[in-house]
PDB file of N, H, CA, C and O in Angstrom:
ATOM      1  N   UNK A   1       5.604  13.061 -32.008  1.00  0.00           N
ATOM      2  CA  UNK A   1       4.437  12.471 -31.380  1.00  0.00           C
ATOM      3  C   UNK A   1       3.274  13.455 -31.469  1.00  0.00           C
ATOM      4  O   UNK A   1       3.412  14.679 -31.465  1.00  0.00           O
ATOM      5  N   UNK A   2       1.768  12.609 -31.572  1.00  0.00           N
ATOM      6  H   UNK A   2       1.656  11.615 -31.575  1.00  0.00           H
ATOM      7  CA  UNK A   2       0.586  13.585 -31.745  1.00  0.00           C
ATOM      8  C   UNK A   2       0.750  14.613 -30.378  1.00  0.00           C
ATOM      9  O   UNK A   2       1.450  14.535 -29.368  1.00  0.00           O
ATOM     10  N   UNK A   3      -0.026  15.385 -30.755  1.00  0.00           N
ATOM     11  H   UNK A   3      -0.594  15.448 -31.575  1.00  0.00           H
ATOM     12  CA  UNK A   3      -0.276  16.165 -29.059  1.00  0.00           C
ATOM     13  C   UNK A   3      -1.241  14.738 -28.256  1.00  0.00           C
ATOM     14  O   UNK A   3      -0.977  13.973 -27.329  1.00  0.00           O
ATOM     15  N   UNK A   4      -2.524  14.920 -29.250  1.00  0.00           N
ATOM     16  H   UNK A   4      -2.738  15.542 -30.004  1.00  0.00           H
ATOM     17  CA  UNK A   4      -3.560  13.834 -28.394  1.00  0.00           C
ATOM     18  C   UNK A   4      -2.698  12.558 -27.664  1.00  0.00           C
ATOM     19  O   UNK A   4      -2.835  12.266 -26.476  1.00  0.00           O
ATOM     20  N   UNK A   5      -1.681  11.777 -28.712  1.00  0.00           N
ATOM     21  H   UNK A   5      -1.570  12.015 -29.677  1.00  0.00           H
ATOM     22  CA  UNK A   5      -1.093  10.564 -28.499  1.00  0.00           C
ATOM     23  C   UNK A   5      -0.659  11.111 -26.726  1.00  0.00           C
ATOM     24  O   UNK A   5      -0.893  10.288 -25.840  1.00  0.00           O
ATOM     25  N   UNK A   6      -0.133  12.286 -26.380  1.00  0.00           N
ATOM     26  H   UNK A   6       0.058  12.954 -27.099  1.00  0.00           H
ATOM     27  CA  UNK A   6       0.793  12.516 -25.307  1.00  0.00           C
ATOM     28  C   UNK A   6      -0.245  12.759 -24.529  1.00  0.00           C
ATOM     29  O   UNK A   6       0.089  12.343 -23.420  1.00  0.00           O
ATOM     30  N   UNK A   7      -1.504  13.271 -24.463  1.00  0.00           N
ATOM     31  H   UNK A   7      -1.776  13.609 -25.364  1.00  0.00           H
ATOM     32  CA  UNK A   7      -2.221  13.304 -23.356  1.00  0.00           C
ATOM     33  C   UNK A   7      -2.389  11.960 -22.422  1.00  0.00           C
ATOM     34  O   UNK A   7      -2.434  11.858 -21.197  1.00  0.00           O
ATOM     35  N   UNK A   8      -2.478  10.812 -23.622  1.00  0.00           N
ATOM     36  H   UNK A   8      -2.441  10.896 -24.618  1.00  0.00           H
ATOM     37  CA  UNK A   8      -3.228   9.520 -23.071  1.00  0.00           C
ATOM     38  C   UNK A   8      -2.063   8.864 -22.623  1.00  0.00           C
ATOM     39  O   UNK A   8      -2.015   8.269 -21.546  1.00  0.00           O
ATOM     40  N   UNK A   9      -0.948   8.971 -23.560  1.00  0.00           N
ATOM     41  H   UNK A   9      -0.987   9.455 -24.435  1.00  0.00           H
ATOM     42  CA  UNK A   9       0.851   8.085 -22.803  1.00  0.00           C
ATOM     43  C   UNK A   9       0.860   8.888 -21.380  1.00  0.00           C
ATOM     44  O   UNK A   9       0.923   8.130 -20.413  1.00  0.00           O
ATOM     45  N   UNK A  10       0.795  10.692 -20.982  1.00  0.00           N
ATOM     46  H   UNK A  10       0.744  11.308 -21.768  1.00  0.00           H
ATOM     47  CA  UNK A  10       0.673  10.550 -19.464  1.00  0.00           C
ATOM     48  C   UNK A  10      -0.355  10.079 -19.038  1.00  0.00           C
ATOM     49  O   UNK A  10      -0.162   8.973 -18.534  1.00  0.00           O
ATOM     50  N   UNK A  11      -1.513  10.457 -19.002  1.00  0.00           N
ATOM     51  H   UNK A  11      -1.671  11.356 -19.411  1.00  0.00           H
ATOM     52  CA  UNK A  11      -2.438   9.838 -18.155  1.00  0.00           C
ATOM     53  C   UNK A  11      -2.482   8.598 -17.944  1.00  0.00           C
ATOM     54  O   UNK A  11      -3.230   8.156 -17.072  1.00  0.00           O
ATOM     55  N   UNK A  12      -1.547   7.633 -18.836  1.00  0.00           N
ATOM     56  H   UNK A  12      -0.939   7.991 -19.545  1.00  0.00           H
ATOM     57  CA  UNK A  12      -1.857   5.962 -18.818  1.00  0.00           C
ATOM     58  C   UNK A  12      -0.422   5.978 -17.749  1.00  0.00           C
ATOM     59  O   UNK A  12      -0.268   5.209 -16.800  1.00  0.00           O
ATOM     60  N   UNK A  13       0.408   6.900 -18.119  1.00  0.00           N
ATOM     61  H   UNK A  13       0.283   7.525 -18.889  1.00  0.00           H
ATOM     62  CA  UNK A  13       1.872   6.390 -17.167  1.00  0.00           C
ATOM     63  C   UNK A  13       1.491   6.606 -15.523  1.00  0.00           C
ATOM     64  O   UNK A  13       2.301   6.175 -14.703  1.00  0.00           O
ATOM     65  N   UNK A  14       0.436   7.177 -15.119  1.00  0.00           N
ATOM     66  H   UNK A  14      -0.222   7.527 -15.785  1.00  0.00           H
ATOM     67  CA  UNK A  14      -0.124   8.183 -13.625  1.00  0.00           C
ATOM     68  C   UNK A  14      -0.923   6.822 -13.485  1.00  0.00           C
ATOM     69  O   UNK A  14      -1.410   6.725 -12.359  1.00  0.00           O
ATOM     70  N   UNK A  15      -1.173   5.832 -14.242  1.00  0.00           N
ATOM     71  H   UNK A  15      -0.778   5.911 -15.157  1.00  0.00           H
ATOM     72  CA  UNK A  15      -2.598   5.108 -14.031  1.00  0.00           C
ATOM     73  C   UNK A  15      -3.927   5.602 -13.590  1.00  0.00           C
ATOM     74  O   UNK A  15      -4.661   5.037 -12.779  1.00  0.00           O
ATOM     75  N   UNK A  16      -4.116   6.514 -14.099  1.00  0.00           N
ATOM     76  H   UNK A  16      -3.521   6.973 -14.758  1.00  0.00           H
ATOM     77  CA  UNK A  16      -5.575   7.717 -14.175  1.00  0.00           C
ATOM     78  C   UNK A  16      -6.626   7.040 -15.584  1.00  0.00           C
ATOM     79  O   UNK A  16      -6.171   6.326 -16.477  1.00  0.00           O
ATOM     80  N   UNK A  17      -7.553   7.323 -15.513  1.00  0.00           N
ATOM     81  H   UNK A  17      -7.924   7.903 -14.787  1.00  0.00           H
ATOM     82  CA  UNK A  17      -8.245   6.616 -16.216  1.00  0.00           C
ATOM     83  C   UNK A  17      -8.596   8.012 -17.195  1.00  0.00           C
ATOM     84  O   UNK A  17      -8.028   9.068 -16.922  1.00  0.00           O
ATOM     85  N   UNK A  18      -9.623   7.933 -18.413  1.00  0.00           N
ATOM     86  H   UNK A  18     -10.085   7.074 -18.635  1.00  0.00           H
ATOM     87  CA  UNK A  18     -10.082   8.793 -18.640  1.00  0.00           C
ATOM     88  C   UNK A  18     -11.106   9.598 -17.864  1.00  0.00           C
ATOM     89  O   UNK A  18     -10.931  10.800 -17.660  1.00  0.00           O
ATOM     90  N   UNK A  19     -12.280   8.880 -17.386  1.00  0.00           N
ATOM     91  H   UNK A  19     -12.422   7.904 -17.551  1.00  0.00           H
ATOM     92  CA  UNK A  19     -12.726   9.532 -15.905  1.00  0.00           C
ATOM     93  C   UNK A  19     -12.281  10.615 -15.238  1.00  0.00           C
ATOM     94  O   UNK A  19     -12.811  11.723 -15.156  1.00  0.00           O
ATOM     95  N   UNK A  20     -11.045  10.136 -14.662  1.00  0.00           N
ATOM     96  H   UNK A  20     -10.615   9.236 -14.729  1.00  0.00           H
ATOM     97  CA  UNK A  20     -10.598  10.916 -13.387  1.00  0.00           C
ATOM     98  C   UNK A  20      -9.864  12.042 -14.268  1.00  0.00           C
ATOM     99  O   UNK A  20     -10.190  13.140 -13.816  1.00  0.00           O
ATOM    100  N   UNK A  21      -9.016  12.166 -15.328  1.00  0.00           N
ATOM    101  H   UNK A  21      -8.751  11.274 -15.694  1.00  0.00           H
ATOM    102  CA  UNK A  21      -9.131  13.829 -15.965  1.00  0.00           C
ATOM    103  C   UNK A  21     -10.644  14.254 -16.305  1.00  0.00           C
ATOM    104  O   UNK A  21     -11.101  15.318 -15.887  1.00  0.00           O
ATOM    105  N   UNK A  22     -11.229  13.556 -16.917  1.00  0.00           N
ATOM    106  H   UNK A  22     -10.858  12.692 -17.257  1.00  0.00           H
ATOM    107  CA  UNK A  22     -12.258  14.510 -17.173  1.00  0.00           C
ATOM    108  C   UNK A  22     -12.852  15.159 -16.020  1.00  0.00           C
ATOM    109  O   UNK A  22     -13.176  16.346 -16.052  1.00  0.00           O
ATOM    110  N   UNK A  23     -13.007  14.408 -14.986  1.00  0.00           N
ATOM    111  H   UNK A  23     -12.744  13.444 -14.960  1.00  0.00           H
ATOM    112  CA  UNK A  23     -13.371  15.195 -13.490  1.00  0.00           C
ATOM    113  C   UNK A  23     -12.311  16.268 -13.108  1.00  0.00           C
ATOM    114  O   UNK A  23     -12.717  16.909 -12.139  1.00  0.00           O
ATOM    115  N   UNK A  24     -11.453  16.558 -13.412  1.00  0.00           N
ATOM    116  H   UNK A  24     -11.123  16.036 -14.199  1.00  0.00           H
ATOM    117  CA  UNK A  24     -10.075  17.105 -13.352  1.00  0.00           C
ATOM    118  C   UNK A  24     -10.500  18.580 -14.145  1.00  0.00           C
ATOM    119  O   UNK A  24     -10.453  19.748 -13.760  1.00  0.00           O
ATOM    120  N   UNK A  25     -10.950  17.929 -15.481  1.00  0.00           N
ATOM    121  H   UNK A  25     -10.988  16.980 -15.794  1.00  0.00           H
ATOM    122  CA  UNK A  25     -11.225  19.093 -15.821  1.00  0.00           C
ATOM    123  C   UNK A  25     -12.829  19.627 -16.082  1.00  0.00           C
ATOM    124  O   UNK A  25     -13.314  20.566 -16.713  1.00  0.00           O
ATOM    125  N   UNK A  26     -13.186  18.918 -15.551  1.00  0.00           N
ATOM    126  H   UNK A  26     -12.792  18.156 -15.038  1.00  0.00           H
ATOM    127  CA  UNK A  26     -15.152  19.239 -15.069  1.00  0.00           C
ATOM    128  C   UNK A  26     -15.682  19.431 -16.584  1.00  0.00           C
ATOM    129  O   UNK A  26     -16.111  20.374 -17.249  1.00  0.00           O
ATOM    130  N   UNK A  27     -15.474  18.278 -16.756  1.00  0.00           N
ATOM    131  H   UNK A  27     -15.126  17.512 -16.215  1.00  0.00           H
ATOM    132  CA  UNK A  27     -16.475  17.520 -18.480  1.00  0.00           C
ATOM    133  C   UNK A  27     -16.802  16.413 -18.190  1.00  0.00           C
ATOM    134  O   UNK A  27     -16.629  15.717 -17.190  1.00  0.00           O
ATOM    135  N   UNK A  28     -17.532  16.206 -19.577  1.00  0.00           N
ATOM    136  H   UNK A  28     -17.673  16.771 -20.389  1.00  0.00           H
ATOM    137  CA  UNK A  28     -17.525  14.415 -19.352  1.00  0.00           C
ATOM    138  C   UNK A  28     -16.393  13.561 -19.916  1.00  0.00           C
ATOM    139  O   UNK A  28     -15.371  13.958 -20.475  1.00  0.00           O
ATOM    140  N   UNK A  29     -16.731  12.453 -19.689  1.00  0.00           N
ATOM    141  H   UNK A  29     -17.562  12.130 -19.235  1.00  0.00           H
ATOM    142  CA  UNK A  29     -16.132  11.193 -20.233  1.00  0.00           C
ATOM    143  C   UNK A  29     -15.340  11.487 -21.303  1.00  0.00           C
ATOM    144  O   UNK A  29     -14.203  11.926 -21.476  1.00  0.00           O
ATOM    145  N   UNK A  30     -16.375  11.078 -22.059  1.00  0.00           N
ATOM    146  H   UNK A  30     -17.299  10.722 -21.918  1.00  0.00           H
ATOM    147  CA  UNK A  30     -16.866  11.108 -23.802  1.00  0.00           C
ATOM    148  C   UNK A  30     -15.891  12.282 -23.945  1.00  0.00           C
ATOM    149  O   UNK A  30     -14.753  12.132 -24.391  1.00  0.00           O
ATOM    150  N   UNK A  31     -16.444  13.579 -23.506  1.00  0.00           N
ATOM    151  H   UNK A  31     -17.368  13.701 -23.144  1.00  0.00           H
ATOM    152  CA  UNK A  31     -15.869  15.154 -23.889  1.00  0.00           C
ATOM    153  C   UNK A  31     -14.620  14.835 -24.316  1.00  0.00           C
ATOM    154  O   UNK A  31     -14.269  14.835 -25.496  1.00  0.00           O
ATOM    155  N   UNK A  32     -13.485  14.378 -22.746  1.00  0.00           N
ATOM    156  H   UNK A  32     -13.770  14.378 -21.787  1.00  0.00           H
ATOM    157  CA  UNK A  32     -12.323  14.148 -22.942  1.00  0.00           C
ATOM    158  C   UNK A  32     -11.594  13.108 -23.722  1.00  0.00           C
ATOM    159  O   UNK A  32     -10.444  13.453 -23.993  1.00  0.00           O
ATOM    160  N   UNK A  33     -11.878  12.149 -24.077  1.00  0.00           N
ATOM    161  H   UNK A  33     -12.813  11.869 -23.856  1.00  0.00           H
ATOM    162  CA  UNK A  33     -11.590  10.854 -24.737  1.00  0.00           C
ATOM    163  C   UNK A  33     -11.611  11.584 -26.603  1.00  0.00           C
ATOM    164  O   UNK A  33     -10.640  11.410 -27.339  1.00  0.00           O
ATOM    165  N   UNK A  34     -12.710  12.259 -27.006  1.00  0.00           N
ATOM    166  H   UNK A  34     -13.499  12.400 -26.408  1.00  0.00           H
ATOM    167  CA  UNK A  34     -12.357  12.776 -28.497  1.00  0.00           C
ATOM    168  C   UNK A  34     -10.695  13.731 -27.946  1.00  0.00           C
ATOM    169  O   UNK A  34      -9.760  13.168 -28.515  1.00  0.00           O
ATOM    170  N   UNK A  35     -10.358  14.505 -27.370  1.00  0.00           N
ATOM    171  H   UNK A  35     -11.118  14.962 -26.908  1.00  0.00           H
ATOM    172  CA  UNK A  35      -9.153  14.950 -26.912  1.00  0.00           C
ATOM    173  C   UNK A  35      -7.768  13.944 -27.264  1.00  0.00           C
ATOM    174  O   UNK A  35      -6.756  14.111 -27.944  1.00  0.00           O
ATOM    175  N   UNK A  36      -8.280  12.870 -26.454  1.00  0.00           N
ATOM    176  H   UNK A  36      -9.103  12.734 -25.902  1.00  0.00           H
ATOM    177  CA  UNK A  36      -6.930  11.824 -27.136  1.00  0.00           C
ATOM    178  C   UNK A  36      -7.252  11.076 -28.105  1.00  0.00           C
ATOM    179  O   UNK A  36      -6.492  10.152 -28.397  1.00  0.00           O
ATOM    180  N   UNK A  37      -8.224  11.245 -28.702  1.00  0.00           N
ATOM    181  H   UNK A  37      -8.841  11.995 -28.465  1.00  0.00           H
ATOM    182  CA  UNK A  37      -8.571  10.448 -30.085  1.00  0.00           C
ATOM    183  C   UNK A  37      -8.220  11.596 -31.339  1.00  0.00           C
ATOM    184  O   UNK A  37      -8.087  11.286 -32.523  1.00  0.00           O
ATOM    185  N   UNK A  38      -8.099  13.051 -30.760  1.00  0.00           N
ATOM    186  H   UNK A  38      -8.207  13.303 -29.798  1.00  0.00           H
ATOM    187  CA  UNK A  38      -7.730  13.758 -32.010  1.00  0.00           C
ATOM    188  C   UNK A  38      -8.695  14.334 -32.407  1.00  0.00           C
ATOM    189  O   UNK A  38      -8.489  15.339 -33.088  1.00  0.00           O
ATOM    190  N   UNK A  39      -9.923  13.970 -32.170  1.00  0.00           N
ATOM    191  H   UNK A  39     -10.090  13.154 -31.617  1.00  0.00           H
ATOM    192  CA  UNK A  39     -11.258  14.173 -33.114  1.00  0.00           C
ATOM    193  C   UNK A  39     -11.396  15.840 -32.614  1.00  0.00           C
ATOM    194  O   UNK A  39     -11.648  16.599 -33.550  1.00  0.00           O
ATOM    195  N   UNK A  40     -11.233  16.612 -30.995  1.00  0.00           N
ATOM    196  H   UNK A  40     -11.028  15.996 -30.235  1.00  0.00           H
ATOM    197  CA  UNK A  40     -11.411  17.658 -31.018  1.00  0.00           C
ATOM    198  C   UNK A  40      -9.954  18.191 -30.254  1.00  0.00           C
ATOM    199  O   UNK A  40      -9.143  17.475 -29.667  1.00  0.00           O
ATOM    200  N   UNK A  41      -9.887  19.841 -30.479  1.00  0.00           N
ATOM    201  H   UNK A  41     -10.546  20.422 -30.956  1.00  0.00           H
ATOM    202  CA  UNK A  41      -9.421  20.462 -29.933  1.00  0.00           C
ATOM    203  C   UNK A  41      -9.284  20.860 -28.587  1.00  0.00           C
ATOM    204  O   UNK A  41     -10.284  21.365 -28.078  1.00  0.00           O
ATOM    205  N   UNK A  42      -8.388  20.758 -27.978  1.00  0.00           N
ATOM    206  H   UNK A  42      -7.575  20.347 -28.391  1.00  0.00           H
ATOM    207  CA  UNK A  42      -8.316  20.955 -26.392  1.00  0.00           C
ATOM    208  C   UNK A  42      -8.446  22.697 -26.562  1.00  0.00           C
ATOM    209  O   UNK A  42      -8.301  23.203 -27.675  1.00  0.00           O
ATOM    210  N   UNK A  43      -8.745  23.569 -25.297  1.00  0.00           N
ATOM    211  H   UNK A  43      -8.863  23.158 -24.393  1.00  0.00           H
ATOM    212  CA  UNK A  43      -8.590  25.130 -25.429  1.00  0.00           C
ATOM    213  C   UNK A  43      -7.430  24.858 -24.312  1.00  0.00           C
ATOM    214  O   UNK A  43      -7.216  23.872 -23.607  1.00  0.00           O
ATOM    215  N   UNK A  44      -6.768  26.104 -24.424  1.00  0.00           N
ATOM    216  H   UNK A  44      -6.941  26.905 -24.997  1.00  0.00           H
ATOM    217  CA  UNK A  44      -5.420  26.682 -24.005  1.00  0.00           C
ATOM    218  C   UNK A  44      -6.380  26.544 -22.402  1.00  0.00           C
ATOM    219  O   UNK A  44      -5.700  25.725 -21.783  1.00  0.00           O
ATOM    220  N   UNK A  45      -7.243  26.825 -21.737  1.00  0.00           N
ATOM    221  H   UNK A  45      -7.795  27.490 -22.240  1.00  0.00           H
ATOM    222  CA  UNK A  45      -7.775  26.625 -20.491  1.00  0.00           C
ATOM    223  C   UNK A  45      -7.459  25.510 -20.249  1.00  0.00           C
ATOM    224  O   UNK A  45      -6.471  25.344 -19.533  1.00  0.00           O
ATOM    225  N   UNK A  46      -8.051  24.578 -20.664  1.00  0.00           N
ATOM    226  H   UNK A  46      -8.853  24.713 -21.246  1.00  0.00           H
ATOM    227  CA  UNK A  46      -7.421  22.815 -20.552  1.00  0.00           C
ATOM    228  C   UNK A  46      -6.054  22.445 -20.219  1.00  0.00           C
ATOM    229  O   UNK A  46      -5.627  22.060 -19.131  1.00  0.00           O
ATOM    230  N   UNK A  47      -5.508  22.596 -21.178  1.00  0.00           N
ATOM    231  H   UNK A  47      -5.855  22.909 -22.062  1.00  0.00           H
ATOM    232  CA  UNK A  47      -4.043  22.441 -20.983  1.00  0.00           C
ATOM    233  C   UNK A  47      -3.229  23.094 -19.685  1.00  0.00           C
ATOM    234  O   UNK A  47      -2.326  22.550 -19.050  1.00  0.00           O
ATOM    235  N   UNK A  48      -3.827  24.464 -19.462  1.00  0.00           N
ATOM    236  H   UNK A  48      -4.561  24.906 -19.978  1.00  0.00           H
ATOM    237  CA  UNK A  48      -3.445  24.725 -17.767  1.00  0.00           C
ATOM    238  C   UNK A  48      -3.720  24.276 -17.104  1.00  0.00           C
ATOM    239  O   UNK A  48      -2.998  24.373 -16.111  1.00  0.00           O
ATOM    240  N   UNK A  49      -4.593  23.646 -17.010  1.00  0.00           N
ATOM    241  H   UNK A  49      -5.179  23.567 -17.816  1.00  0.00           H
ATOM    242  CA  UNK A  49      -5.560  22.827 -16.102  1.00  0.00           C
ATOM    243  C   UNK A  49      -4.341  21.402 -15.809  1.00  0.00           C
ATOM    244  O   UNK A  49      -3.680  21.351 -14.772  1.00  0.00           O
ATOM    245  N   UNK A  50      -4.258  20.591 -16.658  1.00  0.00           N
ATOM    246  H   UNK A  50      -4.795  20.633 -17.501  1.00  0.00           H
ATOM    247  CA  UNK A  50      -3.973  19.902 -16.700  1.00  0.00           C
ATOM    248  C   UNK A  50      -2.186  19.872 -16.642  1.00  0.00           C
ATOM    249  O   UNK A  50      -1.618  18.786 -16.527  1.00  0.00           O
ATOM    250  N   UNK A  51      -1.516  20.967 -16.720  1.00  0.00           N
ATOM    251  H   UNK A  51      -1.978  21.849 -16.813  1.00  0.00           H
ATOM    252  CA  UNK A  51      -0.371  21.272 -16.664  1.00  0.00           C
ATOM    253  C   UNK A  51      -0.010  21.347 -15.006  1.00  0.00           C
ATOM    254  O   UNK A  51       0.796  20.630 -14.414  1.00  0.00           O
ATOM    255  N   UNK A  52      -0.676  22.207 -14.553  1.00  0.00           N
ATOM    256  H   UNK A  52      -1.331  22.790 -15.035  1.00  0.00           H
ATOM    257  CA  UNK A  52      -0.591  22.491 -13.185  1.00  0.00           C
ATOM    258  C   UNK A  52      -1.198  20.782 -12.591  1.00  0.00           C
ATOM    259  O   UNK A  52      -0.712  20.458 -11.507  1.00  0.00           O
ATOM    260  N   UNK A  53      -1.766  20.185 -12.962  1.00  0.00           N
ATOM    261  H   UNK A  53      -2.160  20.447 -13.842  1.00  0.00           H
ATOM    262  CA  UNK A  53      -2.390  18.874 -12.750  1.00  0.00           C
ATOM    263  C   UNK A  53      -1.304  17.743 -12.626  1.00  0.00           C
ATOM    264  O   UNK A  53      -1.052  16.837 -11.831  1.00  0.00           O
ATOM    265  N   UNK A  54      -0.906  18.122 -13.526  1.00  0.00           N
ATOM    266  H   UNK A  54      -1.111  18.858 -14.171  1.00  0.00           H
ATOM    267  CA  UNK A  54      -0.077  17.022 -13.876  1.00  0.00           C
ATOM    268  C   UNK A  54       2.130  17.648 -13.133  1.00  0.00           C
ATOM    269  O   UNK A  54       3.167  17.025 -12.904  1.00  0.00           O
ATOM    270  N   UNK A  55       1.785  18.828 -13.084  1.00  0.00           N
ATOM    271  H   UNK A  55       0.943  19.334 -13.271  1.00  0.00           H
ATOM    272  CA  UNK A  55       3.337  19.895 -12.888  1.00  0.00           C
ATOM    273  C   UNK A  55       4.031  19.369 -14.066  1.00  0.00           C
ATOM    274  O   UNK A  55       4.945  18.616 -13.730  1.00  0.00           O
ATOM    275  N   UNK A  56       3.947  19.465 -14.940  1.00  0.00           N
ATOM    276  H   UNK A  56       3.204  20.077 -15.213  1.00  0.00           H
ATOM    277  CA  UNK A  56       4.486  19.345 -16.344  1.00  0.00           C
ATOM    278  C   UNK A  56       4.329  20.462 -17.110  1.00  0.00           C
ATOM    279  O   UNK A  56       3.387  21.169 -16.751  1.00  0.00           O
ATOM    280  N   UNK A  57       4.845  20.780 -17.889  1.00  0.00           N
ATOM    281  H   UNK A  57       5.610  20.205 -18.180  1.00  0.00           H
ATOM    282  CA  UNK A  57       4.986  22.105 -18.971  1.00  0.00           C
ATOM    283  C   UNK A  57       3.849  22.256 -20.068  1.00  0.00           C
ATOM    284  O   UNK A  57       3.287  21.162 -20.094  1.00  0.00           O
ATOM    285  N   UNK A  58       3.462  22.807 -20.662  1.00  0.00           N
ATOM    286  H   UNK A  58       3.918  23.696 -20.641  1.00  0.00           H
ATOM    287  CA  UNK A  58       2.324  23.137 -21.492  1.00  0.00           C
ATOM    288  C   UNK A  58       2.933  22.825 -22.861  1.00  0.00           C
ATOM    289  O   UNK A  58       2.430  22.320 -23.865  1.00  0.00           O
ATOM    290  N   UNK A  59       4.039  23.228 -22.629  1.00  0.00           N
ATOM    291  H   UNK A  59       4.448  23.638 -21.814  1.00  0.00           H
ATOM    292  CA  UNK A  59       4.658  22.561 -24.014  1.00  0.00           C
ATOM    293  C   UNK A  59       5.031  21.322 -24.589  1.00  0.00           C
ATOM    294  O   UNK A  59       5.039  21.022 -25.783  1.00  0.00           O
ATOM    295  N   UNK A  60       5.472  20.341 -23.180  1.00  0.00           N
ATOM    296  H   UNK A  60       5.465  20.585 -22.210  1.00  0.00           H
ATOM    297  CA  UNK A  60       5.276  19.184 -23.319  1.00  0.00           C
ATOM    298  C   UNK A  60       4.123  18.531 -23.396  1.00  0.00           C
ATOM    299  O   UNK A  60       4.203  17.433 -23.947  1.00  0.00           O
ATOM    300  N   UNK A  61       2.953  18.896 -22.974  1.00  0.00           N
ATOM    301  H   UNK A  61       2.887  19.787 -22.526  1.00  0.00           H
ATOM    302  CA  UNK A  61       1.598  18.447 -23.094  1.00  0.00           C
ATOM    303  C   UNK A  61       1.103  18.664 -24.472  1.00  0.00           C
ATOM    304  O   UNK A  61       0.478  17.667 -24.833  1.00  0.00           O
ATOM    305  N   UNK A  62       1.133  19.357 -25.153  1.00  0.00           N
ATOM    306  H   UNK A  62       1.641  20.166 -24.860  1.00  0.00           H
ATOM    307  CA  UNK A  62       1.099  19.815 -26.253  1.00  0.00           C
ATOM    308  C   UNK A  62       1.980  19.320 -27.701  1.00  0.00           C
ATOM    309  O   UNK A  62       1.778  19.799 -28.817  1.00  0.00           O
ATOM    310  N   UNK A  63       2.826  18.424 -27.427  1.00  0.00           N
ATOM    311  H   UNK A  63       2.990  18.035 -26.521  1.00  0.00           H
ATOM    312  CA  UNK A  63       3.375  17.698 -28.306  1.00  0.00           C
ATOM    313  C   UNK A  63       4.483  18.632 -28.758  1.00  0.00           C
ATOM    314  O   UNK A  63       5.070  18.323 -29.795  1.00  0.00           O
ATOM    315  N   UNK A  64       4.779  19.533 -28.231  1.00  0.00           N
ATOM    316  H   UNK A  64       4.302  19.783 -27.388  1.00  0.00           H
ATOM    317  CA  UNK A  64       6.020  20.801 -29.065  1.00  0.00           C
ATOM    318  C   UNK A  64       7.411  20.383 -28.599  1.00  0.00           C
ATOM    319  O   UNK A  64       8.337  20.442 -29.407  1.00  0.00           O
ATOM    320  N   UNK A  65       7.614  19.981 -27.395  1.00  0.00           N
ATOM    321  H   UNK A  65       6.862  19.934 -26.738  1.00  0.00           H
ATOM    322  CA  UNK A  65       9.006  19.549 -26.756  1.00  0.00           C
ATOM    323  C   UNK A  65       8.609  17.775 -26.275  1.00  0.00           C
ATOM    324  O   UNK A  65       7.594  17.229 -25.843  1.00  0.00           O
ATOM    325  N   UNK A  66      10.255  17.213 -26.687  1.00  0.00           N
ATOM    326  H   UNK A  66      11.080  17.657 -27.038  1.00  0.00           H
ATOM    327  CA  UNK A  66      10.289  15.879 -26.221  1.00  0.00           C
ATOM    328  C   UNK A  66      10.630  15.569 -24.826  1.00  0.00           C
ATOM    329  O   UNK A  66      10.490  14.458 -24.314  1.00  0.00           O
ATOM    330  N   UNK A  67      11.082  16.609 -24.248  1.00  0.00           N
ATOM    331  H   UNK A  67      11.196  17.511 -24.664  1.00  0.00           H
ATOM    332  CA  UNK A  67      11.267  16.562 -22.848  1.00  0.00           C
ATOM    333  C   UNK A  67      10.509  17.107 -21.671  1.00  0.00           C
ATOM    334  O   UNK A  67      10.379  18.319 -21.495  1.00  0.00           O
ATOM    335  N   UNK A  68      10.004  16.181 -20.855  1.00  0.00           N
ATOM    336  H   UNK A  68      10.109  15.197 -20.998  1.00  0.00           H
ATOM    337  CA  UNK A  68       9.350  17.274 -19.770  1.00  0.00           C
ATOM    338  C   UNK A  68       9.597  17.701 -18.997  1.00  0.00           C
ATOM    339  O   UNK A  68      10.372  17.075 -18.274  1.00  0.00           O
ATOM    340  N   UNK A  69       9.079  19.283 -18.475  1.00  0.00           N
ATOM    341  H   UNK A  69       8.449  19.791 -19.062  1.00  0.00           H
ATOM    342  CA  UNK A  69       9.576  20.261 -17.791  1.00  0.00           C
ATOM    343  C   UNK A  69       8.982  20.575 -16.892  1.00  0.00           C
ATOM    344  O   UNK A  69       8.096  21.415 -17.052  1.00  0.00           O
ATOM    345  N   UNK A  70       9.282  19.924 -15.358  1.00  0.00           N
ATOM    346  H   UNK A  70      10.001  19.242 -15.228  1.00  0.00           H
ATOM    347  CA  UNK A  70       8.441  20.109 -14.260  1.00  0.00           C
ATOM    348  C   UNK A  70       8.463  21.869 -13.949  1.00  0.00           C
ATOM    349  O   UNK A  70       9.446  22.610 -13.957  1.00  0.00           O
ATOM    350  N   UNK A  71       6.867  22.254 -13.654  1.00  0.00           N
ATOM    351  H   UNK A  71       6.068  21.653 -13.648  1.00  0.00           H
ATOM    352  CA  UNK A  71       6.708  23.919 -13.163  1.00  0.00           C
ATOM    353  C   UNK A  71       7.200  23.976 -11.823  1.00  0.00           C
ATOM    354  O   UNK A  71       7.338  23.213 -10.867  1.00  0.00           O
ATOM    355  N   UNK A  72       7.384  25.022 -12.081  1.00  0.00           N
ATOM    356  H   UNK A  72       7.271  25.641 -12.858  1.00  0.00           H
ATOM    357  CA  UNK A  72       8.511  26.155 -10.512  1.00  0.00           C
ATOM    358  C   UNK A  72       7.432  26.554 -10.193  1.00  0.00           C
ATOM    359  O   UNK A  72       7.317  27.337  -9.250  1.00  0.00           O
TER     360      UNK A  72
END
């Protein structure tokens, strides 16, 4: 699976909109939406953000592992 594809399958499984991450991670809209479209690169800041956000693993957010790994 893409990385991008896995941002938007969680955020759609939480019923979070694109909105409410991008407020999450203090951008816009737009900003975050190229993120699950692929078009840009997330930074390693993001992904913590959203790891601790979400208590899921960075690696699973990231498309590297098929399983997710709630943080201790």
């Amino acid at each position: 699976m893409n990385h991008y594809q896995r941002l938007k399958d969680i955020r759609e499984d939480r019923d979070l909109t694109q909105k409410d991450i991008a407020s999450v991670l203090g951008i816009q809209q737009t900003h975050y939406s190229k993120y699950e479209l692929g078009k840009q690169k997330m930074g390693i800041d993001k992904y913590i953000i959203l790891a601790k956000y979400y208590n899921i693993s960075i690696d699973y957010l990231a498309g590297i592992v098929d399983t997710p790994r709630k943080l201790k």
